[in-house]
N, CA, C and O of each residue as an XYZ file, in Angstrom:
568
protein
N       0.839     -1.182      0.000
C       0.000      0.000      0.000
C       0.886      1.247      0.000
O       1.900      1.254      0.698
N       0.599      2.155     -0.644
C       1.357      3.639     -0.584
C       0.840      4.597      0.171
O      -0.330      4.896     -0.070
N       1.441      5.210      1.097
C       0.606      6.213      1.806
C       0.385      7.441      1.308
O       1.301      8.123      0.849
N      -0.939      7.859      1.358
C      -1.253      9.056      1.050
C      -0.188     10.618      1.709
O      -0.274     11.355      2.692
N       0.631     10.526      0.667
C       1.450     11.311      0.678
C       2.808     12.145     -0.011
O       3.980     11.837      0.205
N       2.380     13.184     -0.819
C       3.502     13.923     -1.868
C       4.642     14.721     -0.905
O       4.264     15.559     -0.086
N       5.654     14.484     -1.027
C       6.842     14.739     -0.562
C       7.719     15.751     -0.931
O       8.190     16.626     -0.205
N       7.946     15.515     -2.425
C       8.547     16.267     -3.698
C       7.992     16.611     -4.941
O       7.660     15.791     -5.796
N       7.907     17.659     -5.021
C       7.426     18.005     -6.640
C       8.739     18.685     -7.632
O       9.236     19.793     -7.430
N       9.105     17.820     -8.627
C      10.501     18.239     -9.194
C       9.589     18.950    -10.792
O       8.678     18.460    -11.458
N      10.283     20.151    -10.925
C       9.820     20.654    -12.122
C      11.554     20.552    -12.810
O      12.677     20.545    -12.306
N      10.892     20.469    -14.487
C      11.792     20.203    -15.565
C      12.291     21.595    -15.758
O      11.308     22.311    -15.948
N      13.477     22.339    -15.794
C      13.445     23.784    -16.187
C      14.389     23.602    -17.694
O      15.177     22.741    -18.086
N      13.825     24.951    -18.311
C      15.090     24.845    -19.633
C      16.199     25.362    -19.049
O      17.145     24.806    -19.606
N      16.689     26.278    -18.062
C      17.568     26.891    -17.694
C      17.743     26.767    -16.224
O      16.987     27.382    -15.473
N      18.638     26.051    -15.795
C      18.676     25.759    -13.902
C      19.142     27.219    -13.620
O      18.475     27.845    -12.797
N      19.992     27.713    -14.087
C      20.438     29.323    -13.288
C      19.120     30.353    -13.002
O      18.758     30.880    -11.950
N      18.463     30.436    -14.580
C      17.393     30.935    -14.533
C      15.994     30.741    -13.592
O      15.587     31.716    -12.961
N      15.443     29.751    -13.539
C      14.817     28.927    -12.745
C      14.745     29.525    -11.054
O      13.919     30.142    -10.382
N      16.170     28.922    -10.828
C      16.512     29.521     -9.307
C      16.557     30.906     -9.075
O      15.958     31.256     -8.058
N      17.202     31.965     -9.859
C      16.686     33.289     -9.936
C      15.432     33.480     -9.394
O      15.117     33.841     -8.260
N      14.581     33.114    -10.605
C      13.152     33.776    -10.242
C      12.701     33.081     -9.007
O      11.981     33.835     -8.354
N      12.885     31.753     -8.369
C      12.234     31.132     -7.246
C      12.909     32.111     -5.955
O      12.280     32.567     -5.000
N      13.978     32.230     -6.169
C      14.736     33.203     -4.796
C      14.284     34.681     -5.264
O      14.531     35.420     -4.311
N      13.717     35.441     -6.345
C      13.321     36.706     -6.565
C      11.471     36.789     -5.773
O      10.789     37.755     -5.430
N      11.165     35.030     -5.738
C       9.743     35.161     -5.158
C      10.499     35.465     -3.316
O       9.843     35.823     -2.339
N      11.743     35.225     -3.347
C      11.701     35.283     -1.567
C      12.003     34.139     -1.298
O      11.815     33.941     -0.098
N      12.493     33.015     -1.968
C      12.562     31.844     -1.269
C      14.184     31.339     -1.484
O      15.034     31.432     -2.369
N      14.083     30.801     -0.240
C      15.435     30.716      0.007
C      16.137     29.053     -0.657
O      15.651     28.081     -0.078
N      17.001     28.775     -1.574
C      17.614     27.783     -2.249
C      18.415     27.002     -0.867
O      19.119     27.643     -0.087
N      18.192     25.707     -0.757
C      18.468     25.018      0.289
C      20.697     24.748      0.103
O      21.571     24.624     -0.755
N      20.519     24.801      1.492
C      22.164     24.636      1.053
C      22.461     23.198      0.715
O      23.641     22.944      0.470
N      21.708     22.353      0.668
C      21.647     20.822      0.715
C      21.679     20.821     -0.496
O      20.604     21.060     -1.047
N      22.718     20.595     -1.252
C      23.292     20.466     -2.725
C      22.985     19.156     -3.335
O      22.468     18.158     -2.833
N      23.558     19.452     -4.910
C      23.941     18.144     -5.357
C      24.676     19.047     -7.206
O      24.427     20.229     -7.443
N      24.968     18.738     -7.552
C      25.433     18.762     -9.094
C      24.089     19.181     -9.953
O      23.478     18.257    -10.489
N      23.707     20.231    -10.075
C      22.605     20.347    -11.626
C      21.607     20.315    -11.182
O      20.655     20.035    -11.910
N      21.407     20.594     -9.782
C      19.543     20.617     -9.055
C      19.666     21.666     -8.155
O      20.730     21.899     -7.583
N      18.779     22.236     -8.007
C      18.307     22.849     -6.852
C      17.156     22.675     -6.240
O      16.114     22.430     -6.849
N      17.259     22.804     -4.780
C      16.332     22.601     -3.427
C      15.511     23.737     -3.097
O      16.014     24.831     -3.355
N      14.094     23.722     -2.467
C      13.474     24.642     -2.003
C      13.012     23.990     -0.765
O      12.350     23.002     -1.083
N      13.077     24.113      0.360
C      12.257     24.072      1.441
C      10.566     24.734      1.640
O      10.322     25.937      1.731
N       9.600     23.701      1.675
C       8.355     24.822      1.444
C       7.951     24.005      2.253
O       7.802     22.812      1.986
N       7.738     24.479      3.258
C       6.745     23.328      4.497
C       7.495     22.197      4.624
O       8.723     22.143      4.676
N       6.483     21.024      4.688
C       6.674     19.899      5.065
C       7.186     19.318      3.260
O       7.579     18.204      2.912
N       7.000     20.423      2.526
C       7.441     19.717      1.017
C       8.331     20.283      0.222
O       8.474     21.501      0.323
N       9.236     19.440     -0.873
C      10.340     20.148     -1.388
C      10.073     20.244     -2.347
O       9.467     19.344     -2.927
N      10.521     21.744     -3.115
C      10.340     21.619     -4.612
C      11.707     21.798     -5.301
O      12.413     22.805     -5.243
N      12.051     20.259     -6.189
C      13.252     20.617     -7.039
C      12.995     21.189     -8.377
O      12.028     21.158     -9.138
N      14.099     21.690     -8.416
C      14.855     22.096    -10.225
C      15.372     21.161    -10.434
O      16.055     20.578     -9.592
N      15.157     20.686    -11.832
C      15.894     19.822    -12.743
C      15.859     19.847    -13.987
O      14.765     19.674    -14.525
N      16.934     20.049    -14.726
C      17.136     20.770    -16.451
C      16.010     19.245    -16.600
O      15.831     18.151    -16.066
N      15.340     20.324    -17.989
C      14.286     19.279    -18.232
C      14.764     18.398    -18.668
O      14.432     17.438    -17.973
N      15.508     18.035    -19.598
C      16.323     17.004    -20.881
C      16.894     16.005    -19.594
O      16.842     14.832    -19.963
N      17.476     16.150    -18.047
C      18.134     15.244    -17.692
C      17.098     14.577    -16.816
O      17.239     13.500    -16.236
N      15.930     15.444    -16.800
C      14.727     14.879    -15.633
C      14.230     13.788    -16.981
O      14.293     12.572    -16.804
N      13.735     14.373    -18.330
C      13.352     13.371    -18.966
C      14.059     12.029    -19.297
O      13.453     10.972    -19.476
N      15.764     12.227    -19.376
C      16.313     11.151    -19.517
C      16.148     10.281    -18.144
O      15.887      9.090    -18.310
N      16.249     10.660    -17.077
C      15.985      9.761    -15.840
C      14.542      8.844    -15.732
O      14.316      7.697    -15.347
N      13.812      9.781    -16.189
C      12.248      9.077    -16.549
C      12.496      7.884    -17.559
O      12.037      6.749    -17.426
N      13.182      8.269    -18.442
C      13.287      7.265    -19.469
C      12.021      7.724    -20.557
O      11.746      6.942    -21.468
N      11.330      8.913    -20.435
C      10.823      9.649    -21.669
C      11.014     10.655    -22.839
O      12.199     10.949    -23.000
N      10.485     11.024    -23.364
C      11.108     12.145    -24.299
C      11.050     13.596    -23.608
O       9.971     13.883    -23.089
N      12.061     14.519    -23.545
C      11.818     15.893    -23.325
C      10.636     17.014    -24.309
O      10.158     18.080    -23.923
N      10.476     16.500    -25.296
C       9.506     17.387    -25.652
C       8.337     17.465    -25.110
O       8.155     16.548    -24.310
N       7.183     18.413    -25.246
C       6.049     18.681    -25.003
C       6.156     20.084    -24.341
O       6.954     20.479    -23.491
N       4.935     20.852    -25.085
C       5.368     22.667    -24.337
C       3.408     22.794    -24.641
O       2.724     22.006    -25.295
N       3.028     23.834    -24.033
C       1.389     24.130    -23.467
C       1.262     23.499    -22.268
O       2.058     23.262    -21.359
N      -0.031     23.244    -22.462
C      -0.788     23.270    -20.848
C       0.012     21.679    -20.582
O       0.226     20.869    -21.485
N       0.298     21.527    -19.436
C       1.093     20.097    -18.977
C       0.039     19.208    -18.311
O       0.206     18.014    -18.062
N      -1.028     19.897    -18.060
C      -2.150     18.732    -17.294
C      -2.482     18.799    -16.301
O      -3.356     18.022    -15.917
N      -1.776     20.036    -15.188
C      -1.261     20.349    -13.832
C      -1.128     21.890    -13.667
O      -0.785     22.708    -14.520
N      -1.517     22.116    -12.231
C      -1.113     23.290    -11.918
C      -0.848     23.076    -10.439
O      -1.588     22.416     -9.710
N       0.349     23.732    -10.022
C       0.602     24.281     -8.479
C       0.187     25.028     -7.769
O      -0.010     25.994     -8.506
N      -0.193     25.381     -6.535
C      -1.135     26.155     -5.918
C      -0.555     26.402     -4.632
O       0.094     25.509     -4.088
N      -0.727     27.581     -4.057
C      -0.307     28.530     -3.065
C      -1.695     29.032     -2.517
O      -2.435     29.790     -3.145
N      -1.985     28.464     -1.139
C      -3.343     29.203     -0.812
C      -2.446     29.968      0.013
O      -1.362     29.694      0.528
N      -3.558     31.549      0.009
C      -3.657     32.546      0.486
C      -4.213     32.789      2.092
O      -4.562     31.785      2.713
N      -4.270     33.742      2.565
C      -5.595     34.068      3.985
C      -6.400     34.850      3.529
O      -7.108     35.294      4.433
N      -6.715     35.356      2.283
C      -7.471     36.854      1.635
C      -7.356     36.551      0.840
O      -6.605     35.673      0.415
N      -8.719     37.757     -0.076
C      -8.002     38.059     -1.628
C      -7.159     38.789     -1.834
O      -6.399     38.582     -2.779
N      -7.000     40.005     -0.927
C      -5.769     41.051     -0.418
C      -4.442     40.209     -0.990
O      -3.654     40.285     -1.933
N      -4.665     39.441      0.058
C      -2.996     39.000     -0.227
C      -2.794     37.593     -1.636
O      -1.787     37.127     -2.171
N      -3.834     37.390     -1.759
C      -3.767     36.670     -3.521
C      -3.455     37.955     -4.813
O      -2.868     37.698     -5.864
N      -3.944     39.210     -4.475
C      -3.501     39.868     -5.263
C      -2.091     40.524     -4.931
O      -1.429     41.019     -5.843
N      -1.642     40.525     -3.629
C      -0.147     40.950     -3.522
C       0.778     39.712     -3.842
O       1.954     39.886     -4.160
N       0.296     38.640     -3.761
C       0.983     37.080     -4.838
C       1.588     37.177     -5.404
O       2.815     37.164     -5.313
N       0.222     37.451     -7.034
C       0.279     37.436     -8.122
C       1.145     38.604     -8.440
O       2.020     38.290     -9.248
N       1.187     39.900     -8.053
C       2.021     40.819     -7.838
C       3.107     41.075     -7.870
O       3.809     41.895     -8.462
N       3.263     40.168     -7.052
C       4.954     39.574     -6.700
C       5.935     38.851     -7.406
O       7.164     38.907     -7.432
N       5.022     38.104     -8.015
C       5.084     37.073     -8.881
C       5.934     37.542    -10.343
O       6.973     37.118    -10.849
N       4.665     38.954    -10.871
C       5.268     38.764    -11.977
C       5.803     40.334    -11.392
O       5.440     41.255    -12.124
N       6.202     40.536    -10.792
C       7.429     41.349    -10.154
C       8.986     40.818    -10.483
O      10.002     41.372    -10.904
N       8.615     39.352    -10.041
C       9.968     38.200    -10.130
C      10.031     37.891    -11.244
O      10.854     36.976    -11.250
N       9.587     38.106    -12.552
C       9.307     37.626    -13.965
C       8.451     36.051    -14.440
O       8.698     35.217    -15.311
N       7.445     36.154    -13.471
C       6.439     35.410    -14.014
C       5.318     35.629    -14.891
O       4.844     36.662    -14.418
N       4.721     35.364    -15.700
C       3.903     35.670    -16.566
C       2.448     35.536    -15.746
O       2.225     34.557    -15.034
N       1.399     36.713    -15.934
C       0.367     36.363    -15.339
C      -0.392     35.875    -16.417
O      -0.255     36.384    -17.530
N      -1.191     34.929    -16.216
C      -1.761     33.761    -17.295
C      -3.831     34.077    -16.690
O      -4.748     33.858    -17.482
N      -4.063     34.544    -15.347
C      -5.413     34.766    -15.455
C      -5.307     35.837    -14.128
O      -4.754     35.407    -13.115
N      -5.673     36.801    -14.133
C      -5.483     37.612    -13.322
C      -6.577     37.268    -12.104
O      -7.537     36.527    -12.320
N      -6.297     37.973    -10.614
C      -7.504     37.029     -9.442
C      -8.708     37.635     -9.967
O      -8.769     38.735    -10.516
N      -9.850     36.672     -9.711
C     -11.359     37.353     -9.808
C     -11.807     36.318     -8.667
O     -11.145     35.637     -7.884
N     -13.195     36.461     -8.875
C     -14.044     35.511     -8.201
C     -14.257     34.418     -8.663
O     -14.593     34.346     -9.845
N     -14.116     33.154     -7.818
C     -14.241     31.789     -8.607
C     -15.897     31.263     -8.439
O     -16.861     31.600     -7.751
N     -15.654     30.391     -9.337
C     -17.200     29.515     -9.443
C     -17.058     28.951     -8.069
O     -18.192     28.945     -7.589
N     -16.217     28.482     -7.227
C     -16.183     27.337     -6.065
C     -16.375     28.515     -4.830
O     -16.352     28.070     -3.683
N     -16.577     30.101     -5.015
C     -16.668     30.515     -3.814
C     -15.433     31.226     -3.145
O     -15.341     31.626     -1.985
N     -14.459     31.288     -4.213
C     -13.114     31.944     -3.576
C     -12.867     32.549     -4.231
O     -13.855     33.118     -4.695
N     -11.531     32.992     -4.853
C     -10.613     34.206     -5.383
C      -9.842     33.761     -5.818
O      -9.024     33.246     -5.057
N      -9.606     33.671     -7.276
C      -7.857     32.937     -7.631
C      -7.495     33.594     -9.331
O      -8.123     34.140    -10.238
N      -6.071     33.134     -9.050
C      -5.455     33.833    -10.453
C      -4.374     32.733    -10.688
O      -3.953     31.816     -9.984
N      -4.118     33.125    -11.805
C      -2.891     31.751    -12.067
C      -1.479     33.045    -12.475
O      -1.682     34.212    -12.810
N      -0.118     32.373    -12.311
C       0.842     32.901    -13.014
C       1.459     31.513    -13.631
O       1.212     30.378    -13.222
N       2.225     31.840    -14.596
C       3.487     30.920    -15.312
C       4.876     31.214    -14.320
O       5.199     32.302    -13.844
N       5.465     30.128    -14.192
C       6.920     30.620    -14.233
C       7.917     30.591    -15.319
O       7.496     30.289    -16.436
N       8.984     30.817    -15.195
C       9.790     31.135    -16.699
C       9.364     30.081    -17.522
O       9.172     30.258    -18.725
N       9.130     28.526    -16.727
C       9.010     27.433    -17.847
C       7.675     27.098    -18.317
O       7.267     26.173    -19.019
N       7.134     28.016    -17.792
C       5.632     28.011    -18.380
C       4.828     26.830    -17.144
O       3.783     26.195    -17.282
N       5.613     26.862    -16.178
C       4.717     25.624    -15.025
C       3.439     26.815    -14.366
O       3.654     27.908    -13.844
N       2.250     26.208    -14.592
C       1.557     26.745    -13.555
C       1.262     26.983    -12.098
O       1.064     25.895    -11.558
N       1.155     27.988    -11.252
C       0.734     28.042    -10.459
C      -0.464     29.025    -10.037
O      -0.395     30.250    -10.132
N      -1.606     28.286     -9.542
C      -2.689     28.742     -8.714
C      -2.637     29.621     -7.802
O      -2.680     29.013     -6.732
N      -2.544     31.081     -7.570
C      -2.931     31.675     -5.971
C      -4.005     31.813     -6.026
O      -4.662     32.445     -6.853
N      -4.537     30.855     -4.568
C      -6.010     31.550     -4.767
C      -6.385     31.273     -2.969
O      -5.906     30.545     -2.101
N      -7.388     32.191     -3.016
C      -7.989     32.086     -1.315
C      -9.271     31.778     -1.535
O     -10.206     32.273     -2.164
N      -9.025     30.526     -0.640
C     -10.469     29.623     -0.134
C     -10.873     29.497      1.288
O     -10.374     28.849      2.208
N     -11.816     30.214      1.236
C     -12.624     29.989      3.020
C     -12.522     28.873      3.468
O     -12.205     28.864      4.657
N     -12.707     27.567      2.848
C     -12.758     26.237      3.351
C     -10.858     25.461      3.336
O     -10.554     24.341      3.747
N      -9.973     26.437      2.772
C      -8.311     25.845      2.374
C      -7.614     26.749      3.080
O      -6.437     26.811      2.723
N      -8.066     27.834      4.392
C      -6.879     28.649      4.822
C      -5.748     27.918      5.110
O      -5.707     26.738      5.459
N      -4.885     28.637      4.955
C      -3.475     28.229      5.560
C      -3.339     28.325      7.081
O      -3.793     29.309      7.666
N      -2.533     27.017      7.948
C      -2.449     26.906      9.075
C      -1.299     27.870      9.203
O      -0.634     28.191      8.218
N      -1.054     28.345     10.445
C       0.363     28.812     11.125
C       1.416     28.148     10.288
O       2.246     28.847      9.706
N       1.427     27.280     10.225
C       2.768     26.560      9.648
C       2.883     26.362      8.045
O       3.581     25.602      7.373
N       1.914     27.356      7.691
C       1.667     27.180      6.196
C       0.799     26.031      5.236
O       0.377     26.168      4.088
N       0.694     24.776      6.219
C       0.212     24.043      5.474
C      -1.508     24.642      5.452
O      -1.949     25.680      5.947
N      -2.502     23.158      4.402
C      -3.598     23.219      4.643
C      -4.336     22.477      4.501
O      -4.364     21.985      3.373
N      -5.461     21.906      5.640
C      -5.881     21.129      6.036
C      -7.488     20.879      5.534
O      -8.131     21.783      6.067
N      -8.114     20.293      4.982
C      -9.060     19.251      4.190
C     -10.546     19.600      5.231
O     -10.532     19.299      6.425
N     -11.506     20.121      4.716
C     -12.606     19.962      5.982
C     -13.263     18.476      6.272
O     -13.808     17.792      5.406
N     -13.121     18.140      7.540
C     -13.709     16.736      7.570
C     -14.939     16.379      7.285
O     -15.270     15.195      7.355
């Protein structure tokens, strides 16, 4: 059995220098916990790597091509819409592309998407029922 549980999310980048730029221009700090051709993010209880796309695809054992929508998006809940729009803000402050600016959602919340350089999506959005705990995470209504 596998336990319900994501650990790591590794995105493919075309450019590792680039990549890490903009993730430390959002404010986040690159872990000193090295290795050769990756970089670390500490985000909660979860890590997000860099990995040049071509060597993440060769490790998969798939092809590196494919560019548009990937099937997926990443998400950052908020405590407000206030601060979903100082996000997105921020975001493409750091050179992210804004891809839907915040409005009101069909589900009752507030959200906007940005790109990062590699075109990966991410979600900010604030949900009454998804606040963020003290510790950043967020917890599921029972």
């Amino acid at each position: 059995m596998m336990q319900p549980r994501l650990t790591l999310v590794t995105l493919g980048v075309a450019d590792l220098a680039r990549a890490v730029r903009f993730y430390e221009a959002l404010g986040w700090t690159r872990s000193a916990y090295a290795a050769e051709g990756v970089a670390f993010f500490q985000l909660g209880g979860l890590v997000l790597s860099l990995y040049p796309r071509a060597a993440l695809a060769e490790d998969a054992g798939v092809a590196p091509a494919g560019e548009g929508f990937r099937g997926f998006a990443l998400a950052h809940n908020t405590g407000s819409r206030a601060e979903t729009d100082r996000v997105l803000a921020h975001a493409v402050a750091a050179g992210a592309t804004l891809v839907k600016p915040a409005q009101e959602a069909f589900w009752g919340g507030y959200s906007g998407y940005f790109a990062d350089p590699d075109g990966a999506l991410w979600e900010v959005a604030w949900n009454p029922d998804l606040l963020p705990l003290p510790d950043g995470s967020v917890r599921l209504p029972a």
